[in-house]
PyMOL CGO cylinders between C-alpha atoms (Angstrom):
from pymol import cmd
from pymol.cgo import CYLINDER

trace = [
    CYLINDER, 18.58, -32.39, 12.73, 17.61, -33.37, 16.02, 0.3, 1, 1, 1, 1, 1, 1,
    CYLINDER, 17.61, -33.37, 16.02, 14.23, -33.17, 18.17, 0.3, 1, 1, 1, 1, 1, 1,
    CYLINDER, 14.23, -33.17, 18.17, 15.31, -29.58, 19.98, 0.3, 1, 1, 1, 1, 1, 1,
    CYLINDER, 15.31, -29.58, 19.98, 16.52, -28.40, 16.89, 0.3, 1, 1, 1, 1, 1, 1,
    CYLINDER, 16.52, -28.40, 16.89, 13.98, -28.83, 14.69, 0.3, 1, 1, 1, 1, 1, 1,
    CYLINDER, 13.98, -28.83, 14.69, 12.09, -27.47, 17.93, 0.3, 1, 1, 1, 1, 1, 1,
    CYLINDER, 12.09, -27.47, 17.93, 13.93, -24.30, 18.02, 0.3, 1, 1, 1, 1, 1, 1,
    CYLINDER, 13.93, -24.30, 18.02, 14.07, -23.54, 14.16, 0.3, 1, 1, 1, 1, 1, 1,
    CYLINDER, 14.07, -23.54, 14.16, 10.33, -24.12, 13.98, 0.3, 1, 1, 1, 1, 1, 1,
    CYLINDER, 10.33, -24.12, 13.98, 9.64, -21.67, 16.36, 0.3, 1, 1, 1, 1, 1, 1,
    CYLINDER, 9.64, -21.67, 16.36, 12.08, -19.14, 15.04, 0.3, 1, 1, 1, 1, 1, 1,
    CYLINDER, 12.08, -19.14, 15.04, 10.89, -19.68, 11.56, 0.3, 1, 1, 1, 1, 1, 1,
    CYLINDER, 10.89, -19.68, 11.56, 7.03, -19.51, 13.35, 0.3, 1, 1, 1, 1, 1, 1,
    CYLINDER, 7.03, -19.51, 13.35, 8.33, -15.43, 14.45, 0.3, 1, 1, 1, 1, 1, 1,
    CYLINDER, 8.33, -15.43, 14.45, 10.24, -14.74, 11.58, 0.3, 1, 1, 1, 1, 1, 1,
    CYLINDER, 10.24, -14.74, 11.58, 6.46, -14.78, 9.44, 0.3, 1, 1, 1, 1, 1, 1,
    CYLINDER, 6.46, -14.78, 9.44, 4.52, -13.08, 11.79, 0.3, 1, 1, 1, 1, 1, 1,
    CYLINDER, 4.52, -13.08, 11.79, 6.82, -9.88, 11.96, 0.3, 1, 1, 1, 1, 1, 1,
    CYLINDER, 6.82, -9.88, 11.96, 7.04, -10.20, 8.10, 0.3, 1, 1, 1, 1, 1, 1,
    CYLINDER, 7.04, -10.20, 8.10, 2.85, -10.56, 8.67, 0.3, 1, 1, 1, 1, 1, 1,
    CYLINDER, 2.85, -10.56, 8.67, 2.29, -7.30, 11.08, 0.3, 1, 1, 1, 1, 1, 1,
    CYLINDER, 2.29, -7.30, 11.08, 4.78, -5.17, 8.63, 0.3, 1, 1, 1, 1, 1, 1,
    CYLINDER, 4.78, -5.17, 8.63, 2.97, -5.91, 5.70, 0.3, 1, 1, 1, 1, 1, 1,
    CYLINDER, 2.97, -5.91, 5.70, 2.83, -3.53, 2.97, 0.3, 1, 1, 1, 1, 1, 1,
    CYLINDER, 2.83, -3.53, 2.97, 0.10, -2.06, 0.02, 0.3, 1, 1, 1, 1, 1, 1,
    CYLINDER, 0.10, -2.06, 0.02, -0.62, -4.48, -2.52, 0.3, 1, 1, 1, 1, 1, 1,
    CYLINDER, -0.62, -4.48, -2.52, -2.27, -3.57, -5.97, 0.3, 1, 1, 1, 1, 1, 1,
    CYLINDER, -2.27, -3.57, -5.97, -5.48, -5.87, -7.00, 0.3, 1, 1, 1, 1, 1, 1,
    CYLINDER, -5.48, -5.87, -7.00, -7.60, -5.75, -9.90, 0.3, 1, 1, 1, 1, 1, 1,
    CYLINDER, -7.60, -5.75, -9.90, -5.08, -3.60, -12.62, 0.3, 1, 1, 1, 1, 1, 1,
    CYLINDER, -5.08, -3.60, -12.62, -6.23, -3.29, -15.01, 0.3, 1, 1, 1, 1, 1, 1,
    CYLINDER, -6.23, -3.29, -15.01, -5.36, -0.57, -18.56, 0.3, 1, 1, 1, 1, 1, 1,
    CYLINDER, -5.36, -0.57, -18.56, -6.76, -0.01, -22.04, 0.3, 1, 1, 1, 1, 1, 1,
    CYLINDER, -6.76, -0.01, -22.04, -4.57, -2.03, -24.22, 0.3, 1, 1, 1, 1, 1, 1,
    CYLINDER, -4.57, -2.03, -24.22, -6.28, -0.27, -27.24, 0.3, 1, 1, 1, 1, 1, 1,
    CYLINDER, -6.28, -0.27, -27.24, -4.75, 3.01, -25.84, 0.3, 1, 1, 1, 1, 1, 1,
    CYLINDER, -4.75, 3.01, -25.84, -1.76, 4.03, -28.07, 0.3, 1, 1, 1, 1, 1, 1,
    CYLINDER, -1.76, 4.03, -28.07, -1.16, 8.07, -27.17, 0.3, 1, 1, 1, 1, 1, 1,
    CYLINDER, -1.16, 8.07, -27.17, 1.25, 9.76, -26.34, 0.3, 1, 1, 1, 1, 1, 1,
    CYLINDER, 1.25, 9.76, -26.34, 2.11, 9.48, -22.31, 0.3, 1, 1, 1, 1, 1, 1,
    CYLINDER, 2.11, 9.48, -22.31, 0.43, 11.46, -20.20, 0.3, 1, 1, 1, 1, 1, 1,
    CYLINDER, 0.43, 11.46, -20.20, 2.09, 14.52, -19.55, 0.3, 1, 1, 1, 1, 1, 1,
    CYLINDER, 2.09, 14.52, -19.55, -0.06, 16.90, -17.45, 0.3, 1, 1, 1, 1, 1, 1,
    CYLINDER, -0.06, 16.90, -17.45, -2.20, 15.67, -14.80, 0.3, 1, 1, 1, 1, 1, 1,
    CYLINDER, -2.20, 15.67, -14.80, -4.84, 16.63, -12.33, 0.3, 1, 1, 1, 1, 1, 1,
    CYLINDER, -4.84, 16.63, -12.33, -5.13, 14.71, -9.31, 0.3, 1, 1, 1, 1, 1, 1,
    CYLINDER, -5.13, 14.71, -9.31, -8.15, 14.28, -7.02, 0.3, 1, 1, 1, 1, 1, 1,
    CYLINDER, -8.15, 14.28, -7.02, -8.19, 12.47, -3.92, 0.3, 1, 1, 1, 1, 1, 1,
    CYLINDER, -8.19, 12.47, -3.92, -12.03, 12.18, -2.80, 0.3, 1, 1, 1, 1, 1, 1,
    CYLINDER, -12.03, 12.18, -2.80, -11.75, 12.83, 0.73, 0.3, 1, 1, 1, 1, 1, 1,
    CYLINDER, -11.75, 12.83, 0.73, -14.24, 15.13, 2.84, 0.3, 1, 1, 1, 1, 1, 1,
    CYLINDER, -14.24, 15.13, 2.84, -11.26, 15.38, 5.74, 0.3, 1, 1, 1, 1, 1, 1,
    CYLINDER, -11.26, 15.38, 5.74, -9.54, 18.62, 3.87, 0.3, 1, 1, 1, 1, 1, 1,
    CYLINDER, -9.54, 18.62, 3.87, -5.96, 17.19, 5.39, 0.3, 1, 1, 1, 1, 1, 1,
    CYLINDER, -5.96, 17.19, 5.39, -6.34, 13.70, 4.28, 0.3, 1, 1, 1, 1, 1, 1,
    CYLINDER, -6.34, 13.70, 4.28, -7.03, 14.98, 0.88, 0.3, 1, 1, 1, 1, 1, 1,
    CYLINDER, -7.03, 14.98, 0.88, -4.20, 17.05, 0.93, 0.3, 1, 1, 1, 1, 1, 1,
    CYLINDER, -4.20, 17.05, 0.93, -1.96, 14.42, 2.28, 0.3, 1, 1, 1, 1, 1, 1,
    CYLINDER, -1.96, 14.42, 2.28, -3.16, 11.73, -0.68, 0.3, 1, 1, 1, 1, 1, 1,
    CYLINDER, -3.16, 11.73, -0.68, -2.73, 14.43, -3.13, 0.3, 1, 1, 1, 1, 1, 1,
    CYLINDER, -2.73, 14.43, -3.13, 0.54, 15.68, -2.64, 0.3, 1, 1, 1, 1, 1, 1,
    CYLINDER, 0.54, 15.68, -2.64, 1.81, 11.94, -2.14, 0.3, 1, 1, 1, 1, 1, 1,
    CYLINDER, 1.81, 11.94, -2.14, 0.67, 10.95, -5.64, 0.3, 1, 1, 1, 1, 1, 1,
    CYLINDER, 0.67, 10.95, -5.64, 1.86, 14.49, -7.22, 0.3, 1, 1, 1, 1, 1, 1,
    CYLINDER, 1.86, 14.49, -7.22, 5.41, 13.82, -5.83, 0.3, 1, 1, 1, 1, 1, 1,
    CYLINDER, 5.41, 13.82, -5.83, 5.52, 10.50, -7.11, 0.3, 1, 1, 1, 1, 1, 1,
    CYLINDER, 5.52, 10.50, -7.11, 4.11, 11.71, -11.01, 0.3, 1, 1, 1, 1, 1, 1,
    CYLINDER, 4.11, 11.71, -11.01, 6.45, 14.25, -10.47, 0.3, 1, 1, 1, 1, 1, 1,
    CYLINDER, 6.45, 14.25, -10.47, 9.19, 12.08, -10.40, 0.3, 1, 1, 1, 1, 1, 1,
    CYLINDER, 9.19, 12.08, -10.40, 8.40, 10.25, -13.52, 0.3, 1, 1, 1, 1, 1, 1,
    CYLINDER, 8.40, 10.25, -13.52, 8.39, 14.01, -15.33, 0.3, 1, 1, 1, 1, 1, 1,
    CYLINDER, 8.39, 14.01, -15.33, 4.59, 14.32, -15.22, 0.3, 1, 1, 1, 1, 1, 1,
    CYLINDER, 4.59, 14.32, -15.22, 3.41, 17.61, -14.68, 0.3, 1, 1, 1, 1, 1, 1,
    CYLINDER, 3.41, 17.61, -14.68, 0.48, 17.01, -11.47, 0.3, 1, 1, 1, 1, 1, 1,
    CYLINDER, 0.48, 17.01, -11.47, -1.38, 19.17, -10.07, 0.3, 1, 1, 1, 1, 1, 1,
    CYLINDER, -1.38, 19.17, -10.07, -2.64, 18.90, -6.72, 0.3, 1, 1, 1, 1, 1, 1,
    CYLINDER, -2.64, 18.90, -6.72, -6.77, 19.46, -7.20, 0.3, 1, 1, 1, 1, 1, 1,
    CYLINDER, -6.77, 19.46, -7.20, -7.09, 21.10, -3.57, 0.3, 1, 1, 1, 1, 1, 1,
    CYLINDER, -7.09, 21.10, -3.57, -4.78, 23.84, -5.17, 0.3, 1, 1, 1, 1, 1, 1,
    CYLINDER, -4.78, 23.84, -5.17, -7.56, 24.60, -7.53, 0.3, 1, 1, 1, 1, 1, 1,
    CYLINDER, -7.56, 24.60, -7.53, -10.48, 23.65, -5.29, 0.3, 1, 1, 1, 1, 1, 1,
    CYLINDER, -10.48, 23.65, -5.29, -9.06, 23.95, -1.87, 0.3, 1, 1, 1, 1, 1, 1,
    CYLINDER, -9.06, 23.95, -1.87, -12.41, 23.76, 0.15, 0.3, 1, 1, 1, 1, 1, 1,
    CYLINDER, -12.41, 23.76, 0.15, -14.01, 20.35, -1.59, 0.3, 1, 1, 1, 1, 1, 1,
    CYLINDER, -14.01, 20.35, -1.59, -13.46, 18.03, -4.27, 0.3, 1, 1, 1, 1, 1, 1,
    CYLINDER, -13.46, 18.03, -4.27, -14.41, 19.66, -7.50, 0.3, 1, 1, 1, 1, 1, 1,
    CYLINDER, -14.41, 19.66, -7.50, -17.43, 17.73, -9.13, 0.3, 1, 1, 1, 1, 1, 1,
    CYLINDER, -17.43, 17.73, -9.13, -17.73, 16.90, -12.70, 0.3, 1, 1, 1, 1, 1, 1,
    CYLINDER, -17.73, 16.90, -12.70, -18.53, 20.53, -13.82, 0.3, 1, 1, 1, 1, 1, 1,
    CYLINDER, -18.53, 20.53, -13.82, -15.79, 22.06, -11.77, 0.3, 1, 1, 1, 1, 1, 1,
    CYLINDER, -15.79, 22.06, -11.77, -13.21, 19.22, -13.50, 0.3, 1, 1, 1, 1, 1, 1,
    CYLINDER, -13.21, 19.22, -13.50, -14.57, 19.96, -17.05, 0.3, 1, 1, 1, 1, 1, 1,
    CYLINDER, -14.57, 19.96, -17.05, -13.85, 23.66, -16.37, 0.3, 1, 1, 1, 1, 1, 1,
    CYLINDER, -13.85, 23.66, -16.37, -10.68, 23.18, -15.55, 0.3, 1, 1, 1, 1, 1, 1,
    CYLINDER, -10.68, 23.18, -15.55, -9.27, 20.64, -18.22, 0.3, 1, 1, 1, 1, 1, 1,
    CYLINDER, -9.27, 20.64, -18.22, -10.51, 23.36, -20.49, 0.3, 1, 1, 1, 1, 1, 1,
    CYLINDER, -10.51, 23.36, -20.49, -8.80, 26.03, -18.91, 0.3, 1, 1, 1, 1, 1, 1,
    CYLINDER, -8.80, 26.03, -18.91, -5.35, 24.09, -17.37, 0.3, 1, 1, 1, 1, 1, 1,
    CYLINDER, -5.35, 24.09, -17.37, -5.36, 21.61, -20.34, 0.3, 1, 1, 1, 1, 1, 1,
    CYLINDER, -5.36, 21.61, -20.34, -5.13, 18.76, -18.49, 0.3, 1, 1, 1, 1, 1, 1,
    CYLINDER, -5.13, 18.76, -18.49, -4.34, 15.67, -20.27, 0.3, 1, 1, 1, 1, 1, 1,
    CYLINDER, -4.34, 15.67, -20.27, -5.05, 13.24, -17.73, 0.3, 1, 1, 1, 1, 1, 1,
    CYLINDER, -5.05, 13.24, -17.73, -6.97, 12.80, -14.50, 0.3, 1, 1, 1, 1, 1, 1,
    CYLINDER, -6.97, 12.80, -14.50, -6.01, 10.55, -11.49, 0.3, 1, 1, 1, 1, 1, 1,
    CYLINDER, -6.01, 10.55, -11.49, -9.08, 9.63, -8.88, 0.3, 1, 1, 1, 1, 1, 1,
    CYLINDER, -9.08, 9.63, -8.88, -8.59, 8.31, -5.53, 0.3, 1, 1, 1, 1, 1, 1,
    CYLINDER, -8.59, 8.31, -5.53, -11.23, 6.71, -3.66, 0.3, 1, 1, 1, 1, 1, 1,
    CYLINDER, -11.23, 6.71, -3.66, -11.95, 4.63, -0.17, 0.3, 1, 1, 1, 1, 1, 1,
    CYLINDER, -11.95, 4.63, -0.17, -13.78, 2.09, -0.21, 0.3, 1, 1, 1, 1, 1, 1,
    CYLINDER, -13.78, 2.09, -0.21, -15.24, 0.61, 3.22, 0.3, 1, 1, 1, 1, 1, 1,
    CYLINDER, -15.24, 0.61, 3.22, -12.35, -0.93, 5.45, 0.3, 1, 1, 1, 1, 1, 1,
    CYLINDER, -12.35, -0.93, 5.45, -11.91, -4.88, 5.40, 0.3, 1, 1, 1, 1, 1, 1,
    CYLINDER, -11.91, -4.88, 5.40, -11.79, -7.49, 8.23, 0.3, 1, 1, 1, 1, 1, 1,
    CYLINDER, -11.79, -7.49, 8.23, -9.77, -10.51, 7.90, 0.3, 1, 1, 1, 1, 1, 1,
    CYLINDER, -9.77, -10.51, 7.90, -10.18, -13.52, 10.35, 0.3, 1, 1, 1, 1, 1, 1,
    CYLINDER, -10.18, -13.52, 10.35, -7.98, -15.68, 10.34, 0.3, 1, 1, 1, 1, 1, 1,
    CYLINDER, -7.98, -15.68, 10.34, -7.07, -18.87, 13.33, 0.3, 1, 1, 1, 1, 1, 1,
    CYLINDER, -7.07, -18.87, 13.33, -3.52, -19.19, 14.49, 0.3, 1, 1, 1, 1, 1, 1,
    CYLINDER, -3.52, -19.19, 14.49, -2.41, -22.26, 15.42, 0.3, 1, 1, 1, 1, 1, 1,
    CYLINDER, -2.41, -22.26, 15.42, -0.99, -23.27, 18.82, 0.3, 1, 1, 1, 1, 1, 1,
    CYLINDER, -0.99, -23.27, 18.82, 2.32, -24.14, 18.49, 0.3, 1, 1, 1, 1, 1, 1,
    CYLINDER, 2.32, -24.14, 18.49, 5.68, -25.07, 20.79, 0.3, 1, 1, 1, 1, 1, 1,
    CYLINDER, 5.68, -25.07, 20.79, 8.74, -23.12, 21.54, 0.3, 1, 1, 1, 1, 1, 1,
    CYLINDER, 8.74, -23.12, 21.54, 12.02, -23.95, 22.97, 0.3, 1, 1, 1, 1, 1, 1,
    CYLINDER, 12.02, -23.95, 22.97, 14.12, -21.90, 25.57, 0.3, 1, 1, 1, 1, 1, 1,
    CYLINDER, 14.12, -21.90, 25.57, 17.80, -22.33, 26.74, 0.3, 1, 1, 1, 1, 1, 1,
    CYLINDER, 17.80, -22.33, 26.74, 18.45, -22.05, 29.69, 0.3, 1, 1, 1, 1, 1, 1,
    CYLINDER, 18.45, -22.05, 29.69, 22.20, -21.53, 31.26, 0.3, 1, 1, 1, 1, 1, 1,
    CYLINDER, 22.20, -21.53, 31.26, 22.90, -22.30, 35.45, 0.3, 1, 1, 1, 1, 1, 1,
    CYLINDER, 22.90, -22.30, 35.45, 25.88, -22.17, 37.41, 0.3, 1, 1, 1, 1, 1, 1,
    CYLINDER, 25.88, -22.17, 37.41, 26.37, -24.87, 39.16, 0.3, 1, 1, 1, 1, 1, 1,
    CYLINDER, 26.37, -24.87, 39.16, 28.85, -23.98, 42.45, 0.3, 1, 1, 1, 1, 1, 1,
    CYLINDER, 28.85, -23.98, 42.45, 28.94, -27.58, 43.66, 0.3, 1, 1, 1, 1, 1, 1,
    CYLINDER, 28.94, -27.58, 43.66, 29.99, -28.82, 40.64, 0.3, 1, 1, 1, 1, 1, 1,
    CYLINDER, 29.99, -28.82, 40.64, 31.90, -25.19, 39.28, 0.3, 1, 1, 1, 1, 1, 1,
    CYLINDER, 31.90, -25.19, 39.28, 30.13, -25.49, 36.00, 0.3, 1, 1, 1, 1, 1, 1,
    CYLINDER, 30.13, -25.49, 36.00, 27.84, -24.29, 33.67, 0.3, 1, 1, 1, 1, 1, 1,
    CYLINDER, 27.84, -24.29, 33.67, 24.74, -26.50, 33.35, 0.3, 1, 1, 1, 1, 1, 1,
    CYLINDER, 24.74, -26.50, 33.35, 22.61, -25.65, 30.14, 0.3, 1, 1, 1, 1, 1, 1,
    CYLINDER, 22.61, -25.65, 30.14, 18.68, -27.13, 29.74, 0.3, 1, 1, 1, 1, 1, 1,
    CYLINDER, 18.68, -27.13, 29.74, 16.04, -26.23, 27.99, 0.3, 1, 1, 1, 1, 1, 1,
    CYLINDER, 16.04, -26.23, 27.99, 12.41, -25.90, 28.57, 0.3, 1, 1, 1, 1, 1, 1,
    CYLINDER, 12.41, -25.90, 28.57, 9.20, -26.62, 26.19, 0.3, 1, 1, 1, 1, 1, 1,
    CYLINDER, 9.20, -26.62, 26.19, 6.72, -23.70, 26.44, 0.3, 1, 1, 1, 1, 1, 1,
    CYLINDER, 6.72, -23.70, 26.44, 3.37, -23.84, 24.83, 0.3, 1, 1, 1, 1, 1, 1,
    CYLINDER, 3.37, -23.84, 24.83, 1.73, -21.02, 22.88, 0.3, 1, 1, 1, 1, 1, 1,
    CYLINDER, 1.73, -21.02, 22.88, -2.17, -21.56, 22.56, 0.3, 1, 1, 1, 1, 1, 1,
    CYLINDER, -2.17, -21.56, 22.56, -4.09, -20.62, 19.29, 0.3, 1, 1, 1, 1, 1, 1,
    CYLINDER, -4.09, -20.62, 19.29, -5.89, -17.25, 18.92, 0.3, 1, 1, 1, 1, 1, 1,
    CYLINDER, -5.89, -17.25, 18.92, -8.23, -15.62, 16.85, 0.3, 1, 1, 1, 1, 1, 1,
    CYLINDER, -8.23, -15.62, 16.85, -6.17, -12.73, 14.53, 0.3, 1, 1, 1, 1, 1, 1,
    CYLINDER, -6.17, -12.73, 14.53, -8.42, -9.81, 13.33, 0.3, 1, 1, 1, 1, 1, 1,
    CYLINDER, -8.42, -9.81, 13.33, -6.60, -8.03, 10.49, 0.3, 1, 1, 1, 1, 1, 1,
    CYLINDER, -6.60, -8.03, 10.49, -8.12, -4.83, 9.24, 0.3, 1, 1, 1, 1, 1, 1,
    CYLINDER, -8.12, -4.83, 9.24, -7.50, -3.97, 5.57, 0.3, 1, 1, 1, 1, 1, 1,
    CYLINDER, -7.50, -3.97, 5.57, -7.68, -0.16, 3.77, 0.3, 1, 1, 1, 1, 1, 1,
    CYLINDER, -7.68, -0.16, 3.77, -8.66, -0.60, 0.50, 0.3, 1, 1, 1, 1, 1, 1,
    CYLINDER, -8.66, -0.60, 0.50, -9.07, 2.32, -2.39, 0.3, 1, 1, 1, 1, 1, 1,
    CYLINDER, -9.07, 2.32, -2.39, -9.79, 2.70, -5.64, 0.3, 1, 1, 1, 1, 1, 1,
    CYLINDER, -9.79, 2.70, -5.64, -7.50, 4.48, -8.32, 0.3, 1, 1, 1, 1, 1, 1,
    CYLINDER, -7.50, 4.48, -8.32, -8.31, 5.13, -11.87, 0.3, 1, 1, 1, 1, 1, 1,
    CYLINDER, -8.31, 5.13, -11.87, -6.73, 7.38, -14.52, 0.3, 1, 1, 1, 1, 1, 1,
    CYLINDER, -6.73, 7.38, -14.52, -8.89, 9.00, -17.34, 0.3, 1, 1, 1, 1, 1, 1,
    CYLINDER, -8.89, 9.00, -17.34, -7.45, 10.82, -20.43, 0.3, 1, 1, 1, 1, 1, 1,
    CYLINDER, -7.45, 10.82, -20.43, -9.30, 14.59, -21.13, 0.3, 1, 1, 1, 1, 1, 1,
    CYLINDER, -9.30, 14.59, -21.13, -9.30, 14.75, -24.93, 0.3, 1, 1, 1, 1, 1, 1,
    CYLINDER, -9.30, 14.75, -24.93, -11.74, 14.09, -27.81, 0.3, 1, 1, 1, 1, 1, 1,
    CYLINDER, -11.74, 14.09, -27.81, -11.52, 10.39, -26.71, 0.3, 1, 1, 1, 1, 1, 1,
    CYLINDER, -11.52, 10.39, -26.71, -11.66, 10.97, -23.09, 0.3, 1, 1, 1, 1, 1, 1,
    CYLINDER, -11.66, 10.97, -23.09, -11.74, 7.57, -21.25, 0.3, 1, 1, 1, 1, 1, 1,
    CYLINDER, -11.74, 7.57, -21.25, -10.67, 5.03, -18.79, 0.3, 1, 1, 1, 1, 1, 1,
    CYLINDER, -10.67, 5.03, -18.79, -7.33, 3.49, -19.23, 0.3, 1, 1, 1, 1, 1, 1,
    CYLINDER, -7.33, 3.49, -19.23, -6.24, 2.26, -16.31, 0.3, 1, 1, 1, 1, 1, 1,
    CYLINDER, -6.24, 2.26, -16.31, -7.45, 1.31, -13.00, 0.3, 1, 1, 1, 1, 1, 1,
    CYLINDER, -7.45, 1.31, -13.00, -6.86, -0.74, -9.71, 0.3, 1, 1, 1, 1, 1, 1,
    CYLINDER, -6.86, -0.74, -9.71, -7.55, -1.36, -6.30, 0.3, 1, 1, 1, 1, 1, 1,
    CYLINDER, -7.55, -1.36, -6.30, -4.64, -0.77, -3.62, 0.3, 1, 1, 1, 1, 1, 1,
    CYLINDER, -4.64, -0.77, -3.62, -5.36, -3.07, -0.03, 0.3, 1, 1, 1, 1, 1, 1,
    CYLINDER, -5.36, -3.07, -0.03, -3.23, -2.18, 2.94, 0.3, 1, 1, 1, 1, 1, 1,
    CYLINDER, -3.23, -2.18, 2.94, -3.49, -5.05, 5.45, 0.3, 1, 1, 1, 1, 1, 1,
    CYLINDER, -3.49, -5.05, 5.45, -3.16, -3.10, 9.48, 0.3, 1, 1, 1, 1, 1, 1,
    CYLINDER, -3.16, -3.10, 9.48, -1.65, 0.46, 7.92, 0.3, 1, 1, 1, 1, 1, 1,
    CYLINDER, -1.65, 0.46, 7.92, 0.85, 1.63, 10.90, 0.3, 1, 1, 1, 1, 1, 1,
    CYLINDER, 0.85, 1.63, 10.90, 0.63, 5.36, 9.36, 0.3, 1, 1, 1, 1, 1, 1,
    CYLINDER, 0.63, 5.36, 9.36, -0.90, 7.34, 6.76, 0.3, 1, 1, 1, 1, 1, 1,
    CYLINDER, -0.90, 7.34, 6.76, 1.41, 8.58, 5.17, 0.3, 1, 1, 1, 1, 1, 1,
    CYLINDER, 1.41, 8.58, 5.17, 3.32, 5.50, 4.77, 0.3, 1, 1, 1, 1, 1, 1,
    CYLINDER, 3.32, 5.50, 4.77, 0.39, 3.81, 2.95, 0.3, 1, 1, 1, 1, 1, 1,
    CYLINDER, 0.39, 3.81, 2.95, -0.01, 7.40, 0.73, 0.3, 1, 1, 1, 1, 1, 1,
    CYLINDER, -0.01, 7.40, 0.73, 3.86, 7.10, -0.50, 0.3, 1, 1, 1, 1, 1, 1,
    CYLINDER, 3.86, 7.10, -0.50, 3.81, 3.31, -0.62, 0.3, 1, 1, 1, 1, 1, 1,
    CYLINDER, 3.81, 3.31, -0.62, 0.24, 3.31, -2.89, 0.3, 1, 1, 1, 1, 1, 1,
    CYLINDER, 0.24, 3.31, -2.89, 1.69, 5.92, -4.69, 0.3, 1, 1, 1, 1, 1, 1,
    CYLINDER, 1.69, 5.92, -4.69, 4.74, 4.33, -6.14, 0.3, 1, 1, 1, 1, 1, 1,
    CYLINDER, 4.74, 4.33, -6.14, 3.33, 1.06, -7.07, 0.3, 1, 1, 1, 1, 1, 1,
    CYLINDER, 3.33, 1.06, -7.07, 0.81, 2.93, -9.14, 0.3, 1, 1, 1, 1, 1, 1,
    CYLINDER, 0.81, 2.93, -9.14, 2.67, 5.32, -10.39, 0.3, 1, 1, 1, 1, 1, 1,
    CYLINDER, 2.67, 5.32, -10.39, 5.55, 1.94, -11.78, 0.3, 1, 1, 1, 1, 1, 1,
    CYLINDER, 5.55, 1.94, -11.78, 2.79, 0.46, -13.26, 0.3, 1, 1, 1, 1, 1, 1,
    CYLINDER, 2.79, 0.46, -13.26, 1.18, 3.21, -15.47, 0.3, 1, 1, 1, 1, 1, 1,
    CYLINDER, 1.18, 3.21, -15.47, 5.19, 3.78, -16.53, 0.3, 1, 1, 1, 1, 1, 1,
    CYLINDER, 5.19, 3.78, -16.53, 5.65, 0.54, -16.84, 0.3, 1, 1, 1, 1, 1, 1,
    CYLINDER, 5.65, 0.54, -16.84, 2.05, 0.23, -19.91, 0.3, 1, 1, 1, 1, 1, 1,
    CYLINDER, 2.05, 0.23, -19.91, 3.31, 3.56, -21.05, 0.3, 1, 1, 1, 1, 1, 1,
    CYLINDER, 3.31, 3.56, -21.05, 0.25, 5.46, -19.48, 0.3, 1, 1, 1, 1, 1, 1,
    CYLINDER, 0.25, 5.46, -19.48, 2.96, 7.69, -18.08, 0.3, 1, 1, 1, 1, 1, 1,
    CYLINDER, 2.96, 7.69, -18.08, 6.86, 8.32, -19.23, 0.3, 1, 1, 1, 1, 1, 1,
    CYLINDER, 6.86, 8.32, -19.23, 9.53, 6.67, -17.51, 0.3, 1, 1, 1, 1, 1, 1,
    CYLINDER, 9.53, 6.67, -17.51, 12.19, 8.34, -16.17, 0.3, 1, 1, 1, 1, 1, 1,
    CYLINDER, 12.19, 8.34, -16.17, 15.19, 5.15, -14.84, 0.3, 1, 1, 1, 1, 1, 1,
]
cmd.load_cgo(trace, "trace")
């Protein structure tokens, strides 16, 4: 491969990571589930998004009770039940008794991340076509163009999910931490949160699986 080449590729292999960089998507960190926990899947769920900003709530709730509900799991929205605040622990106990909830799904924010990070300078290659009229030809060249190093501030969303069973043996059994590096929308980091959750607790049989 020669000098421009390997020029050219570098650079186009340079762009080709940062777009797949700036359209990156929700990761999950930290899972973590009960291995002792050998029930029956959850079947009937209460979700609670723990959000003072009653339309965010609403939004993270109905993402994560469309995705449970697609997996056969009968979820229930808690702003349905408690549509001006997030019930607190009396308000949930009251209404596992009464809804017989078998499960509970919380989702929390945690403080936004920064990540700092240097970018290297690097060097691009352009083609260039002229017409030459004297000559009555094409003349093609290419010129070197330098791209100087920056400082890239990345900000990261981070929350907190963690599923607790209701009965005589009530507990944690699974949990994780979901980081969304530069989220473009809302709702896109809701549905895309959602469904990696939602896989996994099929996936340790915390949930049924519907394929």
């Amino acid at each position: 491969m020669n000098s421009v080449l390997k020029v050219v590729f570098g650079a186009g292999l340079f762009f080709l990571v940062g777009q797949m960089g700036g359209c990156a998507s929700s990761s999950l960190v930290g899972i973590w589930h009960d291995p002792s926990y050998q029930s029956a899947p959850l079947g009937k769920m209460l979700v609670i998004a723990v959000r003072k900003d009653g339309a965010k709530r609403r939004l993270w709730e109905d993402a994560f009770a469309g995705e449970l509900a697609k997996q056969g799991v009968g979820a229930t929205q808690s702003y349905r039940l408690f549509p001006d605040a997030p019930p607190d622990t009396n308000q949930i106990m009251a209404t596992v008794q009464t809804n017989n909830f078998d499960g509970i799904m919380v989702i929390q924010r945690l403080p936004t991340e920064k990540n700092v990070q240097y970018i290297q300078e690097y060097t691009s290659t352009v083609q260039n076509v002229r017409y030459s009229f004297y000559w009555q030809r094409y003349w093609t060249y290419y010129t070197e163009i330098d791209h100087p190093g920056y400082i890239d501030t990345q900000k990261v969303a981070i929350r907190t999910i963690d599923v607790t069973t209701t009965g005589h043996d009530g507990r944690l059994v699974w949990s994780a931490t979901s980081r969304t590096p530069d989220p473009r929308t809302v709702t896109d980091m809701q549905q895309g949160i959602a469904g990696l959750v939602i896989r996994d607790l099929a996936h340790h049989g915390i949930i049924g699986s519907k394929k």
